[in-house]
C-alpha positions, 0 to 999 in steps of 0.5 A, a space after each residue: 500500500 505505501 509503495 502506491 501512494 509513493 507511486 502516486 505522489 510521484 506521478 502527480 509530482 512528474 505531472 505537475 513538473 511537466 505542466 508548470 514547466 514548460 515555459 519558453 527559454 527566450 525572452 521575447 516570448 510571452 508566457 501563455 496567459 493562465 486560464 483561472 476557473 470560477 469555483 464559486 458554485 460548481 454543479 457536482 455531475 456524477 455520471 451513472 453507470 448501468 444498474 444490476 438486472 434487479 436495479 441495485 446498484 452496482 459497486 461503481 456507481 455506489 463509489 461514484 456517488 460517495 466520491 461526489 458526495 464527499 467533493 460536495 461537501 466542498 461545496 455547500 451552496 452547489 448542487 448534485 446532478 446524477 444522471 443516467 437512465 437505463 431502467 432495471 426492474 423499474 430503476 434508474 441509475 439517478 433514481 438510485 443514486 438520489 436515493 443513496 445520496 438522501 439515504 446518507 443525508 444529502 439534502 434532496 433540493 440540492 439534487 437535480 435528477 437526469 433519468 433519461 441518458 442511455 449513453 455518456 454522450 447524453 449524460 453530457 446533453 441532457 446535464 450541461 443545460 441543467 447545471 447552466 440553469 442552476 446558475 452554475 460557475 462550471 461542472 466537476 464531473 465524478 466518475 470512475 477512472 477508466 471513463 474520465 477521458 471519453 466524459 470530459 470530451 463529451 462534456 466538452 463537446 456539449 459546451 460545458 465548462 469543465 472545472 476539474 474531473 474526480 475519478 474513483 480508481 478502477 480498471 488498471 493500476 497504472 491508469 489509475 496513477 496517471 488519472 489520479 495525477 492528472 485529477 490533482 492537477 486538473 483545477 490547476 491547469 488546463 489538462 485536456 
């Protein structure tokens, strides 16, 4: 466990290194100019992933959802969207993650419910114009690892503002240091 954090710690260290270090040596040139982001009121989009035949959910989604919860308690004046359709046995994947999230004590106005997506693409469709109603500053999408790259290209592609990405580990261990890397510098700098 102590060789990962290492691992992890350097990664990020590297990461960071190669993202600030790359100022030109000359002179003449300006340095680009930094981007800063409004975390002022974040809409918190935790992404669905499919529910189990009897419409439980599955382990990545509960790790999902405790991941936004925990980046939401950042953000008290922000809300949650969980989006997700795909229903089982009469379930989607929003329903059951607002369950989860009021079953541990979310507030339910602070939860805006997307239950018609049936693919990444439509997650970012159908919640970029839900978190821009909500009055959002920009989007901290929550999702697993392995999906982190295709969400923030479909969120971008549908216009959102993209803040910061937080990705629960799955999948390959060393994806996982090179996401968790890039997850830490992601509010820092434009990744992507």
């Amino acid at each position: 466990m102590r060789s990962r954090w290492k691992a992890a710690l350097g990664a990020m260290a590297l990461a960071a290194s190669v993202g600030l270090g790359g100022v030109a040596p000359a002179v003449s040139q300006a340095a680009p100019p930094v981007a800063t982001k409004d975390f002022s009121k974040p809409a918190i989009v935790i992404l669905g992933y499919g529910l189990n035949p009897d419409g439980t959910m599955r382990t990545i989604l509960r790790r999902r959802v405790l991941t936004g919860l925990t980046v939401a308690q950042f953000f008290p004046q922000s809300p949650i969207i969980v989006t997700g359709g795909n229903p089982q046995n009469g379930r989607t994947e929003a329903g059951q993650m607002r369950n989860m999230l009021m079953l541990l004590g979310f507030p339910a106005n602070r939860i805006i419910v997307e239950d018609k997506a049936n693919s990444t693409v439509q997650n970012a469709r159908f919640s970029v114009p839900l978190a821009k109603d909500a009055g959002t500053s920009g989007i901290i999408l929550v999702t697993s690892s392995t999906h982190q790259d295709r969400a923030d290209g479909n969120f971008a592609d549908a216009g959102g503002n993209i803040l910061a990405t937080v990705s629960y580990p799955d999948g390959d261990p060393s994806v996982n240091v090179v996401q968790f890397a890039r997850d830490a510098i992601s509010p820092f700098i434009n990744v992507g």
